[in-house]
ROTINU-881675 format. One record per residue (C-alpha): x, y, z; residue in three letters; residue number from 1. Coordinates in steps of 0.25 Angstrom, whole numbers, plus 5000, padded with zeros to 4 digits. Example, Ala and Ser with C-alpha at 12.3 -4.5 7.8 and 13.67 -1.06 7.14 Angstrom:
2
    X    Y    Z   r   k
 5049 4982 5031 ALA   1
 5055 4996 5029 SER   2
***
This chain:
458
    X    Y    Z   r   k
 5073 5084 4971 UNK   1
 5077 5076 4982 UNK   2
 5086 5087 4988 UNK   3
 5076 5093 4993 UNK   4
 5068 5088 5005 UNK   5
 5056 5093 5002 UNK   6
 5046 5083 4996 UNK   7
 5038 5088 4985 UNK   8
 5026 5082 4978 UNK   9
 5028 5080 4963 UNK  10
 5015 5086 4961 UNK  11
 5006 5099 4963 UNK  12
 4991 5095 4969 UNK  13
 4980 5099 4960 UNK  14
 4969 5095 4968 UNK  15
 4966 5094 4984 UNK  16
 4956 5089 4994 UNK  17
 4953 5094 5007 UNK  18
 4956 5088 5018 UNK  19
 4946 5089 5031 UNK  20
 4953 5092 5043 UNK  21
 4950 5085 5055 UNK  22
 4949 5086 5070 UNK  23
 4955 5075 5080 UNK  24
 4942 5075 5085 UNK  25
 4935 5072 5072 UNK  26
 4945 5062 5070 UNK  27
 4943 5055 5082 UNK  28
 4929 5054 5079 UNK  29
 4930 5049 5065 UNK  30
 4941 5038 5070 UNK  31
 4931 5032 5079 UNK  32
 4920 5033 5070 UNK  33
 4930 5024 5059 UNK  34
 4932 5014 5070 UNK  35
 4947 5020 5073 UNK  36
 4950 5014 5058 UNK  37
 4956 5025 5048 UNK  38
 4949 5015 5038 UNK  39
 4936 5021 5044 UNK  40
 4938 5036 5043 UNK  41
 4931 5046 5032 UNK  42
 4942 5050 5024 UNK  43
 4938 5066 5028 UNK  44
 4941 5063 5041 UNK  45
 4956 5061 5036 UNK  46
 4966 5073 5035 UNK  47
 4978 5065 5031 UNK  48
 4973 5051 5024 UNK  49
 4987 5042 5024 UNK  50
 4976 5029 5025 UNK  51
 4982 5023 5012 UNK  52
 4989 5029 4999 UNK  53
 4980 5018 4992 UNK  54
 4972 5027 4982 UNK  55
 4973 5040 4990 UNK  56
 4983 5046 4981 UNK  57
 4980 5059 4973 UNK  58
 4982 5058 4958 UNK  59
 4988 5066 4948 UNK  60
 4982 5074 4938 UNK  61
 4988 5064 4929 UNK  62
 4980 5054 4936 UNK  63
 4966 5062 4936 UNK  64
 4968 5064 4920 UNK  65
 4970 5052 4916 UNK  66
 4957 5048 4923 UNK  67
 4949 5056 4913 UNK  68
 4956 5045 4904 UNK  69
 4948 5035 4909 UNK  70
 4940 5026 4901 UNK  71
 4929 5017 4908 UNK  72
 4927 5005 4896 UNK  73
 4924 4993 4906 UNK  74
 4934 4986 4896 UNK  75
 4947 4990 4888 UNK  76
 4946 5003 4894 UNK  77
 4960 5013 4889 UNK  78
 4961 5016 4902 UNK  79
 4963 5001 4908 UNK  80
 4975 5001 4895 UNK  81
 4981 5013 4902 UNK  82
 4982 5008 4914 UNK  83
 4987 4995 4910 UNK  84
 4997 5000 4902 UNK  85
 5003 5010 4915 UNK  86
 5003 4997 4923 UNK  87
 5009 4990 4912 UNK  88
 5020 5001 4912 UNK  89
 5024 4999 4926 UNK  90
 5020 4982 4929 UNK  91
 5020 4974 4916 UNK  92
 5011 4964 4920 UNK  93
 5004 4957 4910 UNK  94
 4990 4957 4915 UNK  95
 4985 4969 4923 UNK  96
 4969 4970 4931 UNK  97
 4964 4980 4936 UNK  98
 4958 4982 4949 UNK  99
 4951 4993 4957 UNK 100
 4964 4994 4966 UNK 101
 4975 4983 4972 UNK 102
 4967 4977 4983 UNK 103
 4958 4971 4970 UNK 104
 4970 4968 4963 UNK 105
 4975 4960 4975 UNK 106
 4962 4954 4978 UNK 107
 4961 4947 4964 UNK 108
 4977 4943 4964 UNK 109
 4974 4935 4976 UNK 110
 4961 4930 4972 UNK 111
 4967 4923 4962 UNK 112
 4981 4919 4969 UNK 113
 4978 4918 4983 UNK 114
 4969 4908 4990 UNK 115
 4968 4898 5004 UNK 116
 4983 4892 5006 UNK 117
 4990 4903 4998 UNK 118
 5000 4912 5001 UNK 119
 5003 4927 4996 UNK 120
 5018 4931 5000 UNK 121
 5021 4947 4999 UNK 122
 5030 4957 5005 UNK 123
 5018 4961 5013 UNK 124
 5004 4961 5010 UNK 125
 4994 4973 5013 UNK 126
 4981 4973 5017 UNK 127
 4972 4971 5005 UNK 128
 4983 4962 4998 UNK 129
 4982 4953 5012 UNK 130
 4968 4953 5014 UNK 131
 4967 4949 4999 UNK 132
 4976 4938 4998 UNK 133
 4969 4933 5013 UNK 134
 4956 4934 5008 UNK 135
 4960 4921 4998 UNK 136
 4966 4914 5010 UNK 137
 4978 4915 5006 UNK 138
 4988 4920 5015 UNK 139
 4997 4933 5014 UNK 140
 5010 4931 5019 UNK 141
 5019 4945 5021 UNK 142
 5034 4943 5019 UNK 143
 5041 4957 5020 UNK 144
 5056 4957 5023 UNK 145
 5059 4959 5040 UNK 146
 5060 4974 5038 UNK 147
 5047 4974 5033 UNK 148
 5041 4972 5047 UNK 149
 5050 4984 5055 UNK 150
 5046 4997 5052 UNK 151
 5059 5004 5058 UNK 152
 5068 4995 5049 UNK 153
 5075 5001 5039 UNK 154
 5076 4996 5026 UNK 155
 5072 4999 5011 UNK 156
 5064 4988 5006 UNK 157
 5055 4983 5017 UNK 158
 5045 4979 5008 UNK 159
 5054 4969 5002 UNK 160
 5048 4953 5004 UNK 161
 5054 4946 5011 UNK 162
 5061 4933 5001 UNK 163
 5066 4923 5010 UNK 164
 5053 4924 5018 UNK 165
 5045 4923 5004 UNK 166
 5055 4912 5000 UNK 167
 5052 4902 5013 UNK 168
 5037 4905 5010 UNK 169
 5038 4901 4995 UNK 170
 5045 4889 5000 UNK 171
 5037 4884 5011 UNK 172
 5024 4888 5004 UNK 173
 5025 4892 4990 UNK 174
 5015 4882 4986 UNK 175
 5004 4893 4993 UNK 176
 5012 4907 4986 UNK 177
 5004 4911 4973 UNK 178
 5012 4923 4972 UNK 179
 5021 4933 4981 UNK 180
 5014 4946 4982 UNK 181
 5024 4959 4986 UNK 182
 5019 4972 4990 UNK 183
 5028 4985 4984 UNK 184
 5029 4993 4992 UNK 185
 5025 4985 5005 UNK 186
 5013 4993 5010 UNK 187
 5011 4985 5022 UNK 188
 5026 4986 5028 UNK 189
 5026 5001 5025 UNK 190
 5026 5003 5012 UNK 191
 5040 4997 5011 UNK 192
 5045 4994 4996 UNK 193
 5051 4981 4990 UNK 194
 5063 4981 4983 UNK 195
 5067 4977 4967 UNK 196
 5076 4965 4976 UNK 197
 5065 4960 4984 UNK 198
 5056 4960 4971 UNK 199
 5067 4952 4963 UNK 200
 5070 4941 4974 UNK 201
 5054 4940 4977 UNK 202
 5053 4939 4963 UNK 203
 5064 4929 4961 UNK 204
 5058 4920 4974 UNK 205
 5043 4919 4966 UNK 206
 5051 4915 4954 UNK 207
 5057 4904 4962 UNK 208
 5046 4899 4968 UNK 209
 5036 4902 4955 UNK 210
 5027 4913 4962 UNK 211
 5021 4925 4955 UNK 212
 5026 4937 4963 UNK 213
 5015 4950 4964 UNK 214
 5017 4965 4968 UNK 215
 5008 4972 4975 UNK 216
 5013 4985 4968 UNK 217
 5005 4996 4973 UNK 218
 5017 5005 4978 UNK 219
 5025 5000 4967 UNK 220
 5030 5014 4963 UNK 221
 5035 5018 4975 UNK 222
 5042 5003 4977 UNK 223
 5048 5006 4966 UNK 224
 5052 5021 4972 UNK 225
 5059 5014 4984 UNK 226
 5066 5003 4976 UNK 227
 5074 5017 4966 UNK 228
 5077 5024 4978 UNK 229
 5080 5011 4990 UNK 230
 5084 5001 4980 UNK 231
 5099 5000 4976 UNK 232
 5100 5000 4961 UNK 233
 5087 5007 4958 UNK 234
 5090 5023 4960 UNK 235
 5090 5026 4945 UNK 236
 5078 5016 4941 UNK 237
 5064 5021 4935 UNK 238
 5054 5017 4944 UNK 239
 5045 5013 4933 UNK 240
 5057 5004 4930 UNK 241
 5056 4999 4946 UNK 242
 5042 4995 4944 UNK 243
 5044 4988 4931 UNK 244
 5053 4980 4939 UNK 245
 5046 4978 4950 UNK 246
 5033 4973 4941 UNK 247
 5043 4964 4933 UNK 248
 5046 4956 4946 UNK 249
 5031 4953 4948 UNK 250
 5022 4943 4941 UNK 251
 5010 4953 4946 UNK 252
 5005 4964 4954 UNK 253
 4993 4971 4963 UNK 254
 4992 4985 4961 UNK 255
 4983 4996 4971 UNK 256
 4983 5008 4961 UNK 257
 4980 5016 4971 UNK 258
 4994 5016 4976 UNK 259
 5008 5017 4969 UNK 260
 4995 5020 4955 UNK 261
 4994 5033 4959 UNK 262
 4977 5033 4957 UNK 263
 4965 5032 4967 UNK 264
 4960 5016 4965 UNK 265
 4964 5004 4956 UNK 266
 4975 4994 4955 UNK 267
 4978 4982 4947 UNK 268
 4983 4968 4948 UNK 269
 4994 4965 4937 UNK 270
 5002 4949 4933 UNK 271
 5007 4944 4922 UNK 272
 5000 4929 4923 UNK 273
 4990 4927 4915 UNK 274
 4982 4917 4922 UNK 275
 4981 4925 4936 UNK 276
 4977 4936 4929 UNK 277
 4965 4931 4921 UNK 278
 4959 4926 4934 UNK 279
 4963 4939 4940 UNK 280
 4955 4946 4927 UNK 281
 4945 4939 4930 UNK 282
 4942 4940 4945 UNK 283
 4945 4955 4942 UNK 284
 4933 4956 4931 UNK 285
 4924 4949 4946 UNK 286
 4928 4960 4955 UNK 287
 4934 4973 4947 UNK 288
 4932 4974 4934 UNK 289
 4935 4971 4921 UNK 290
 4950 4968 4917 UNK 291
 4952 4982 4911 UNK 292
 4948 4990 4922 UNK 293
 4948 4983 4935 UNK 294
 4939 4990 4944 UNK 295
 4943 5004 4939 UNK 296
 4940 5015 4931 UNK 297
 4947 5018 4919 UNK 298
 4950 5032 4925 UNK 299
 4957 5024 4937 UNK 300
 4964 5015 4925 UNK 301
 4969 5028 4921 UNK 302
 4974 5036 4933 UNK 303
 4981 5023 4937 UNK 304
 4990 5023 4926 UNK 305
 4993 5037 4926 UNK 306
 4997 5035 4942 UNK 307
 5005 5023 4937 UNK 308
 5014 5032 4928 UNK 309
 5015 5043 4940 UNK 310
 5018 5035 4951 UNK 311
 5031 5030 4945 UNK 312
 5035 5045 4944 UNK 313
 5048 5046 4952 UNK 314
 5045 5062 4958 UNK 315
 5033 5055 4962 UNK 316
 5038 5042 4969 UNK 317
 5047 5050 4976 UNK 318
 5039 5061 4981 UNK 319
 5030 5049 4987 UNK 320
 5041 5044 4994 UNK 321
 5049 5054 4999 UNK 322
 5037 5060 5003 UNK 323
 5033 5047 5013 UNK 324
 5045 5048 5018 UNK 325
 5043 5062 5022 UNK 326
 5030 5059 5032 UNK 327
 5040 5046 5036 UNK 328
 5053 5054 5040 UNK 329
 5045 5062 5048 UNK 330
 5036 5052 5056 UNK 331
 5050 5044 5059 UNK 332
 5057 5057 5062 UNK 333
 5046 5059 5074 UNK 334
 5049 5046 5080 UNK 335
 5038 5039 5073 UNK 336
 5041 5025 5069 UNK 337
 5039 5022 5053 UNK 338
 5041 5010 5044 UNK 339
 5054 5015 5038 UNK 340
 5058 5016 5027 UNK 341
 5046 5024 5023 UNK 342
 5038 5019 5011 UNK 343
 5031 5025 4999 UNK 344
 5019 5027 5000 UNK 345
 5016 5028 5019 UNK 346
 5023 5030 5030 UNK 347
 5021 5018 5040 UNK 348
 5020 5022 5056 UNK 349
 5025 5010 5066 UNK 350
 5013 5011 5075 UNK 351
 5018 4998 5083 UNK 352
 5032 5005 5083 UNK 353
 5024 5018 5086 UNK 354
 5013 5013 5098 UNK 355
 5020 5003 5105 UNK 356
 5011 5003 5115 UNK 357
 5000 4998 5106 UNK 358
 5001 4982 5103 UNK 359
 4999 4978 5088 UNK 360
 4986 4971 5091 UNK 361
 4980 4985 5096 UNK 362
 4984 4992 5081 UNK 363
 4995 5003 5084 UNK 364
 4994 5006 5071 UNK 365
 4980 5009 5072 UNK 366
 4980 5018 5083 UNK 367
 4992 5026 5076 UNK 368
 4983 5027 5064 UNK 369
 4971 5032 5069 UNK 370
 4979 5041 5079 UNK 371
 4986 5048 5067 UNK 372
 4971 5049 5063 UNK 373
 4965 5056 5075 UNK 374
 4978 5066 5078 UNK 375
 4978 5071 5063 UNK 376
 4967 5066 5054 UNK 377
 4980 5056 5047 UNK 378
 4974 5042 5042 UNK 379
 4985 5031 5042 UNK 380
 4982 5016 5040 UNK 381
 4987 5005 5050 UNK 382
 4996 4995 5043 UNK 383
 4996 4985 5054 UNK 384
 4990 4975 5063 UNK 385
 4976 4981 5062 UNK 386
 4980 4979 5046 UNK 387
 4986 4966 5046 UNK 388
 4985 4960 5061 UNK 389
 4972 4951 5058 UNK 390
 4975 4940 5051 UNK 391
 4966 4930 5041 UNK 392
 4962 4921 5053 UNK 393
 4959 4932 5063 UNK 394
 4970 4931 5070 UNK 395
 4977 4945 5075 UNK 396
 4993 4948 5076 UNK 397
 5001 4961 5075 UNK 398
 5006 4964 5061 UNK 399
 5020 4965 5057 UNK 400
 5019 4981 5060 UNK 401
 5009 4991 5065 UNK 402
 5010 5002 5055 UNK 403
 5001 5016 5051 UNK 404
 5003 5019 5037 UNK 405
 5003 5034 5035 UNK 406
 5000 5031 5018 UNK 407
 5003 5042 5009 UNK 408
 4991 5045 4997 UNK 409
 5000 5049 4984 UNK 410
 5002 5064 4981 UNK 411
 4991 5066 4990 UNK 412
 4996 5074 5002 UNK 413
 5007 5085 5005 UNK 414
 5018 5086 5013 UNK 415
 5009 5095 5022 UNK 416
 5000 5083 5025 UNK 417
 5011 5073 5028 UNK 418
 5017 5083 5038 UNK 419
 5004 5085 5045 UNK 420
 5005 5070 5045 UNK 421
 5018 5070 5051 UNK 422
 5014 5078 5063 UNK 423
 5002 5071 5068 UNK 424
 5010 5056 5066 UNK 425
 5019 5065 5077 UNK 426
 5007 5068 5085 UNK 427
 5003 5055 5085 UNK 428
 5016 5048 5089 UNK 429
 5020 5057 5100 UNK 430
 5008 5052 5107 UNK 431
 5009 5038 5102 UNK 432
 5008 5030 5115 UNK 433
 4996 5037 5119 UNK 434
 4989 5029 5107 UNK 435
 4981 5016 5110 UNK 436
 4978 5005 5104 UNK 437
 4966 5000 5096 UNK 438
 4956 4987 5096 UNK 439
 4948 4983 5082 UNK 440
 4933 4981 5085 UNK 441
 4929 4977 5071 UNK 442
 4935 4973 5060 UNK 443
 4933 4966 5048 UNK 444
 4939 4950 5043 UNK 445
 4947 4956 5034 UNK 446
 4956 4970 5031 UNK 447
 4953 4973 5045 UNK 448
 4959 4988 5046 UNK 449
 4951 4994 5034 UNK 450
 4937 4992 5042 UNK 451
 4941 4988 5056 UNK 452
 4935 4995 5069 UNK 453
 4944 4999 5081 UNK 454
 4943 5006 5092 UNK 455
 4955 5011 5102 UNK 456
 4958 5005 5116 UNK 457
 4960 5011 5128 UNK 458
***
């Protein structure tokens, strides 16, 4: 198939929604109303939703069927042993919990390992997984390998943790490290994957230093897509034999089903010592649910384990990439700067590379976010300093990058719609230095950009 250039789904839809189209007058309207935050908006008011590809995804009818398998015992349910055995399949941990999605997963994972004076190493964390390891008072210290942080650089694993900078860490505070947390692929630097190289020497670095190494997995399919194809020695790998790899480097994982599982809401969080999962077990019988279902329904139990067996599908993982790199090529060949490589899952606009003109502290990527919105009706979500510039003592400083995550939703929109995409981001940019920046008038202490209040400055 892939000498052809055109990009064919490997499915046929069977069901649609309609979509209300909008004016730019309407939009307008409905952005100030929101506060200028695409957090804020009805998602009616939406032509083109790219906010997140977390749960947004349209299933299969596999999926859909397997829901009328689900049984709803509190306790012992089939349907909690079907999903453990599909997650078994893949990451052969010994203990598996449940949990309503990965933020929960995260949250009791660090309720149980983090705390004041501690220290949680990874790649790089995102915004939940941040928030949740700083809500202990611990501190969340990001290590990503220098191409990490320039989105023009060229190079296929800029995910990949940085070891020597992990190394001097472990050496100068290993005391504080319970574990070393990596993120495949790494959302916030682009959705850029981590290699099988990095995993082993990261892997051989906590076994030198006796620390408990975690993935957080939620993109591990299409990680596990860029390691065959990017990779040297791993073309004519299965990718379920990748990923069995990749879980096999780890003592234990955070999952978000609603990503790399194909389904709507769950997660799960997964590790093989059985002392940190009994209090994990038992903070999750507090807060979710009992150990067997987590939070969830058994019809979600079921439509996750059916989305586990098709995400691994190769026709699948390479439809989803190619396809990324379609709306990618095109932004780049119009002169718009991109996080390059392209990831799985989103295509990542450079706003500080974009705008200039607009200083981080006035949150570029926040006015080419809600611009896209206004000229074409496109939700996008700033990865930036609006995201991550506040820090836990309130103190404020640009972020690494300024980015606008276009986020792709599984099987859920057609080359149609990524086109119309492509020409309002054209719109857009050729009038970029008319754009202005904006100033926050409310926010919240913690996770600021999912309820923060703007308005834009003259």
């Amino acid at each position: 198939m892939d000498r052809w250039q055109t990009i064919i789904e490997p499915f046929r839809i069977h069901a649609v929604e309609p979509i209300r189209l909008t004016t730019e007058t309407e939009r307008g309207s409905a952005l100030e109303a929101a506060g200028w935050n695409l957090f804020g908006l009805r998602a009616e008011d939406v032509l083109i939703d790219l906010l997140t590809d977390s749960g947004t995804g349209a299933m299969s009818r596999d999926q859909w069927a397997a829901i009328q398998h689900g049984d709803e015992s509190y306790a012992g349910s089939p349907s909690w042993f079907t999903f453990l055995e599909a997650v078994r399949e893949l990451f052969p941990f010994r203990h598996v919990i449940p949990t309503h999605q990965g933020r929960a997963a995260e949250r009791i994972l660090f309720a149980v390992a983090g705390g004041p004076g501690r220290v949680i190493p990874s790649n790089t964390h995102f915004d939940t997984t941040r928030a949740n390891v700083e809500f202990t008072q611990a501190e969340a210290v990001d290590l990503v390998v220098p191409e990490g942080l320039s989105p023009s650089t060229l190079h296929p694993f800029k995910g990949n943790l940085d070891v020597g900078a992990l190394e001097r860490l472990l050496e100068e505070r290993g005391a504080d490290v319970p574990l070393v947390m990596v993120t495949i692929t790494n959302n916030s630097g682009g959705g850029q994957p981590v290699s099988l190289e990095n995993l082993r020497a990261v892997r051989a670095l906590c076994d030198r230093f006796g620390k408990p190494l975690f993935l957080d997995a939620c993109r591990f399919a299409e990680n596990a897509w860029f390691i065959k194809t990017r990779e040297a020695g791993h073309a004519e790998r299965a990718v379920t034999d990748i990923v069995r790899e990749m879980a096999s480097l780890a003592d234990g994982m955070t999952m978000s089903a609603k990503k790399d599982g194909l389904a709507n809401i769950g997660g799960w969080l997964a590790l093989n010592d059985d002392s940190v999962a009994e209090q994990c077990r038992n903070l999750l019988i507090l807060t979710e649910g009992f150990p067997t279902y987590g939070g969830l329904a058994g019809r979600d139990l079921e439509a996750i384990a059916q989305g586990l067996r098709e995400v691994v599908e190769e026709d699948y993982l390479r439809y989803r990439v190619r396809s990324t790199a379609y709306l990618g090529d095109a932004l780049v060949g119009a002169g718009i700067p991109c996080v390059q490589p392209f990831g799985g899952h989103a295509v990542y606009l450079d706003a500080r590379g974009l705008l200039p003109h607009i200083p981080p502290l006035e949150y570029p990527g926040q006015a080419l976010a809600v611009e896209l919105y206004r000229a074409g009706g496109i939700r996008g979500c700033e990865i930036g300093t609006v995201m991550f510039g506040r820090h836990p003592d309130g103190a404020e400083a640009p972020a690494a990058m300024d980015l606008v995550r276009l986020a792709i939703p599984r099987r859920t929109y057609t080359q149609s719609h990524i086109d119309y995409v492509i020409e309002v981001a054209r719109d857009v940019a050729a009038r970029a230095s008319t754009l202005r920046g904006y100033r926050i008038v409310r926010e919240p202490a913690a996770l600021r950009h999912f309820s923060a209040r703007f308005e834009p400055l003259s």
